[in-house]
N, C-alpha and C positions, 0 to 999 in steps of 0.2 A: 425257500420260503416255507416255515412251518404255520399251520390252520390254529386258529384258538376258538373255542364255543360262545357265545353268548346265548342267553333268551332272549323271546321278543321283547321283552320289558326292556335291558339293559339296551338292546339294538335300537329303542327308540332312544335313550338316555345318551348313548354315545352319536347321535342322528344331532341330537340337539345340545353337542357340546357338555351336555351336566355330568359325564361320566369319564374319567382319565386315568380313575385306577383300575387293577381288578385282583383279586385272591384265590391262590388256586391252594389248597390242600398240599401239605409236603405228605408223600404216602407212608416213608420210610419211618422207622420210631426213633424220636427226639426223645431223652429224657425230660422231666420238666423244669429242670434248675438251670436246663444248657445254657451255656453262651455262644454265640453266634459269630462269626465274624472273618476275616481272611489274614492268616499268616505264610511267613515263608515257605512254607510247604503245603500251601494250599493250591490243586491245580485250578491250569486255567476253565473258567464257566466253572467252580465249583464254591460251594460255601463250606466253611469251617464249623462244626458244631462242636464243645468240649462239655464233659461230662460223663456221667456215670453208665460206663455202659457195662454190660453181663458183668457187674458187680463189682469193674475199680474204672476209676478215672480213666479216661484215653481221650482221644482227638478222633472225629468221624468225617470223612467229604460225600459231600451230595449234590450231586451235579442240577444245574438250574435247567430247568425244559427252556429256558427263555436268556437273552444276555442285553447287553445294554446295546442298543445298534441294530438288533434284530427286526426284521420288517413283516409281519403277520398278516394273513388276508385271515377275514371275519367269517366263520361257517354261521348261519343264518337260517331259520327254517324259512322255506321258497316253496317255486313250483315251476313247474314250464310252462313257456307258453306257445303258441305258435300262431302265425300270422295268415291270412287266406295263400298266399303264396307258397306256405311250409317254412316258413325261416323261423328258427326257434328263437324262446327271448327265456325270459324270467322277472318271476314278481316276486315279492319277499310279505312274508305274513304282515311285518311292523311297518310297513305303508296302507295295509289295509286291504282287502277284498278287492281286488282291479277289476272295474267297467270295460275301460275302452278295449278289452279283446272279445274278438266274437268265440272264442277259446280256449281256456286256460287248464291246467289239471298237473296228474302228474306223467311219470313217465312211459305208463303203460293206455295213459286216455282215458281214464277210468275218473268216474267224477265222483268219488266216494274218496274221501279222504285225503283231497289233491293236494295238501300238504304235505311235503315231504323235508320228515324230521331234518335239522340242520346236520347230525353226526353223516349224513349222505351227502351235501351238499359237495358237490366239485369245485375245485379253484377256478375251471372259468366262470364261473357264475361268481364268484364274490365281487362284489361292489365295495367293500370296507376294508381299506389298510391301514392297519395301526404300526407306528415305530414305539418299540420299547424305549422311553431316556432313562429309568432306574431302577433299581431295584433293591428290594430289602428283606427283614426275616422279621416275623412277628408273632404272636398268640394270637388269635381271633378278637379276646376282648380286649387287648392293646390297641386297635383301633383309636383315634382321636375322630373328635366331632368336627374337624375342617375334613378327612383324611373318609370318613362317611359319607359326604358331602359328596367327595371325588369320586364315588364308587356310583356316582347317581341317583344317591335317595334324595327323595323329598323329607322335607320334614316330618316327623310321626310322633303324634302325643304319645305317652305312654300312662301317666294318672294327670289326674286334672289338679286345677290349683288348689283344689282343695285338700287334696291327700299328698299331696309334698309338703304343705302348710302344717298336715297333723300326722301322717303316716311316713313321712320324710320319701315322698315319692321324686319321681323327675317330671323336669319338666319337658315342654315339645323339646325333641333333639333327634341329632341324626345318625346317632350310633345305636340308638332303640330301633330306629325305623330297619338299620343296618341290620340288625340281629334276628330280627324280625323275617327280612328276606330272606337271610341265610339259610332260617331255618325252613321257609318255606320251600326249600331245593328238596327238600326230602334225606339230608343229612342224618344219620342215624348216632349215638353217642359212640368212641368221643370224639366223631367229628361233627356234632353240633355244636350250636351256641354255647350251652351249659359243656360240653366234655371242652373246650376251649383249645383248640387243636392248632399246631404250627403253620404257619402259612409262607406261601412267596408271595408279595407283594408285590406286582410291575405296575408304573406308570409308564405310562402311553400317551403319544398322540396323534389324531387321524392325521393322514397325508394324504393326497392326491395322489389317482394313476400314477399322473405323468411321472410324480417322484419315486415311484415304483420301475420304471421301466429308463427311467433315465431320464427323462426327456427336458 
């Protein structure tokens, strides 16, 4: 079972169903006219990219971090906690600051900072399993506005009706909002918004333990 990141943000968004996609950065270099797709010589878990590579045409494979079937527990930023008896637990930032422990922190008891980033997070502690059902290749701003949606945004103006009306702006939508987050990752060009960078695409859906363990 491989771990996949979210933010608090997105772990609330997939908490309450509004979030089924997610986009991770191809790191490898795509030219930008590539086409994408799988032929007979394409292995398996891999995608097909064709196009100009070190200066004539060829065929490239690039293996997917993810496949269709695949079942991911959620890295989350959390904390420990522990009960008057000793028995540890965990609480996760996107529920909120927890009351009912007379103790909560991190791993060292130290109350400065008892957040501990998700990329530390351990698989017993995950609470959230996602199955992969598909997957695809895209540019960033190929995005569609149902396909935004699926990523968790909410709606986000971007000009108002009156500068769509005279400056041919947009209106509320949710692939502004979309782009808008993206860049809020701290993406540098070009893999920001503007340098418009290759993506995987997985959809997902949460499942229960039990579906996880068999049960």
């Amino acid at each position: 079972m491989k771990p996949i990141i979210f933010n608090t943000k997105m772990i609330k968004a997939i908490l309450e169903s509004r979030k089924t996609q997610t986009r991770r950065i191809i790191k490898e270099y795509i030219p930008e006219d590539a086409k994408w797709g799988y032929t007979f010589f394409t292995p398996k878990h891999h995608v097909s990219f064709r196009g100009i590579f070190d200066g004539q045409y060829g065929e490239k494979f690039y293996k997917l971090p993810y496949w269709i079937g695949d079942i991911l527990y959620v890295r989350e930023t959390f904390a420990n906690t522990w009960t008057p008896d000793g028995k540890e637990g965990f609480v996760y930032k996107a529920d909120g600051e927890p009351s009912k422990f007379p103790y909560w922190g991190n791993a060292n008891q130290c109350k400065d900072e008892v957040w501990i980033p998700s990329i530390h997070m351990p698989k017993k502690a995950a609470r959230i399993f996602l199955k992969v059902t598909d997957i695809k290749v895209q540019r960033i701003q190929d995005i569609t506005e149902d396909e935004a949606k699926k990523e968790g945004i909410k709606e986000k103006a971007s000009y108002n009706h009156y500068s769509q009306k005279f400056f041919n702006g947009l209106d509320d939508n949710y692939k502004y909002g979309f782009g808008k987050l993206w860049d809020s990752c701290g993406y540098k060009w070009p893999n920001s918004w503007s340098g418009n960078p290759w993506v995987w695409v997985f959809e997902f859906e949460k499942i229960d333990i039990g579906e996880v363990h068999g049960e």
